[in-house]
N, C-alpha and C positions, 0 to 999 in steps of 0.2 A: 480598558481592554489589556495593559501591556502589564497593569497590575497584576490580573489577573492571571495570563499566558506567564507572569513571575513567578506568581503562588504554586500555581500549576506544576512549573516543573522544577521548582523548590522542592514543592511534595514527591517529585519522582524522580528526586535527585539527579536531575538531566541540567546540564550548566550549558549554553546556548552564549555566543556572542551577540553584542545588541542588535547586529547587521541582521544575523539569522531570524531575532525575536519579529525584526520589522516585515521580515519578508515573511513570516509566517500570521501575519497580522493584516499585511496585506493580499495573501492569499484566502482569505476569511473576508474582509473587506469585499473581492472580489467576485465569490462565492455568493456572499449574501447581495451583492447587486444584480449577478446575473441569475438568479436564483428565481427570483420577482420572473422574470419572460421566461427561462429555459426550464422550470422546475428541476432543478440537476438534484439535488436533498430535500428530505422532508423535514431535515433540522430547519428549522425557519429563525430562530434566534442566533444572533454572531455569537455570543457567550457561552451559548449549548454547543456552537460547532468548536469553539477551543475544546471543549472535553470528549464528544462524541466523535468528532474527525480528526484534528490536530492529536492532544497528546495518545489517541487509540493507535495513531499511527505508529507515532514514531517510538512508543516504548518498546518497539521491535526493532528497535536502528542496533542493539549490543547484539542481538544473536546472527545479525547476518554477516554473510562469509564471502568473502568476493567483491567484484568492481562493476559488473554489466548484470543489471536486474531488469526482469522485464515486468511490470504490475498489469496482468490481466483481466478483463473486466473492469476497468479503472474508473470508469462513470465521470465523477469531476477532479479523477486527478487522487483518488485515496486507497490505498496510504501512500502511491508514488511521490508528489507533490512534498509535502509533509517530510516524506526520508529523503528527497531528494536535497530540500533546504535544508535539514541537517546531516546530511552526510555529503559537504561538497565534492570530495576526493571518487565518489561512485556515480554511474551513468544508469538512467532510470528511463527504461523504454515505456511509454506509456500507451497502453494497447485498450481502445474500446470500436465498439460498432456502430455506433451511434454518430453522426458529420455533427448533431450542435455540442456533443459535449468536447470533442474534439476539438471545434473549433474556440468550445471554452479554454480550454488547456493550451491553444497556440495563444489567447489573449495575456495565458497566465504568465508562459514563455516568455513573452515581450513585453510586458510591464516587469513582472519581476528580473530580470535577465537573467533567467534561468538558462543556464550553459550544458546544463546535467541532464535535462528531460529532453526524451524525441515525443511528441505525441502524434500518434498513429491510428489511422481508421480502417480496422481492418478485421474480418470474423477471427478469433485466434486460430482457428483449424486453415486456414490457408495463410496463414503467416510465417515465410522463412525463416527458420533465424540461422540467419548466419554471420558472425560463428556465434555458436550457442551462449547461454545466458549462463552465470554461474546462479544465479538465483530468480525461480520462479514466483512471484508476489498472489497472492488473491484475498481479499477481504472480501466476505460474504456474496461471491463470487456463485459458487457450486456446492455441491457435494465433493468431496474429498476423490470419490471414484473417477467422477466426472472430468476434474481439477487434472490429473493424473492423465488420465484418458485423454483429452482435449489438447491437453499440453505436453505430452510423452516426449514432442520433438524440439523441445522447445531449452532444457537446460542438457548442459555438457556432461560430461562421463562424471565429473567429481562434483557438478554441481548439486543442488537441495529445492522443493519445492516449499513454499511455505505458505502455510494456510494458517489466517488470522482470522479467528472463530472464537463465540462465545460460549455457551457450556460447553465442556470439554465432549466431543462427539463420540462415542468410544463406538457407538453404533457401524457409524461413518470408518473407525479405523479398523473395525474387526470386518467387513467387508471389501476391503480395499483388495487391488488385483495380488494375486503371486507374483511374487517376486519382488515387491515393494516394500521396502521396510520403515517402519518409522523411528526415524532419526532420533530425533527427542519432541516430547510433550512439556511447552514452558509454562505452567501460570503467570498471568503479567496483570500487575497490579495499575490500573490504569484511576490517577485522583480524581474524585467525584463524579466514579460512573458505577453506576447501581447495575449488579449483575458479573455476573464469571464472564474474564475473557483469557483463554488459549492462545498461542502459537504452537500449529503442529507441524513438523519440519520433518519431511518424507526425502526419502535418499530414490532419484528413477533408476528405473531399470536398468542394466547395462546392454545393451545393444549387441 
């Protein structure tokens, strides 16, 4: 496995201390054990979850901007988890609805000593944030409107919302509300995953 999580992010030119590599390996280790009782992914192979969860995460660790992200919709922790063990210097709130997957992500907290993650059970429309978030997280989350809509309260005046999605949705951006702009549209080359993935990076509304 750590050959591979090598190869990996050799191919994605992401250079990882070995500290990181471990924790990101035991965060897959952990995934695929509690996975068996909690169905938290339908990835069922740990060598599919290196490419389909791990490096899908974090090849969006260069575009973000800021220190407090909050990943909504989190399920088992992704992509929070994942940027959180590569980016130790930023704090990654981890927001889902669900008490088993939550309490998978406090297991994950406390084996890995993750210092960087809050995980939180709570609908994101009744979630305070205070003080706001510089950046809003969602992986196949919502619709873009929706993303937006739900989460309006959620990042600060200069903050960015970012939607990590697979074919680039142009549908999804050319309906989005007035007064939203979209930031930038990345292509992100993720090694050995079959198919287009985007980061769309939306600027909210000013208040």
């Amino acid at each position: 496995m750590l050959n591979k999580l090598s190869h990996l992010l050799d191919d994605a030119g992401i250079t990882l201390s070995s500290h990181q590599k471990s924790q990101l390996l035991a965060y897959v280790e952990l995934l695929n054990k509690w996975n068996k009782a909690y169905n938290l992914t339908s990835v069922r192979d740990p060598q599919e979850m290196l490419v389909r969860h791990i490096m899908d995460s974090i090849v969006v660790a260069p575009y973000l901007s800021g220190q407090r992200f909050i990943d909504v919709g989190t399920g088992p922790g992704l992509p929070g988890v994942p940027l959180a063990i590569v980016c130790p210097d930023s704090h990654f709130t981890l927001l889902d609805s669900l008490g088993k997957r939550v309490r998978f992500l406090r297991q994950v907290q406390h084996e890995l000593k993750l210092e960087n993650i809050t995980p939180v059970q709570s609908r994101v429309e009744d979630f305070p944030a205070d003080p706001a978030f510089d950046g809003v997280l969602s992986r196949a989350f919502a619709s873009l409107t929706d993303m937006v809509t739900w989460c309006h309260h959620l990042p600060a005046d200069n903050g960015f919302f970012y939607a990590l999605k697979g074919v680039l949705p142009q549908d999804e951006i050319d309906g989005l509300p007035q007064g939203l702009a979209v930031e930038k549209v990345i292509p992100l080359s993720v090694p050995e995953l079959e198919g287009e993935r985007h980061l769309v990076i939306i600027r909210p509304k000013k208040n």
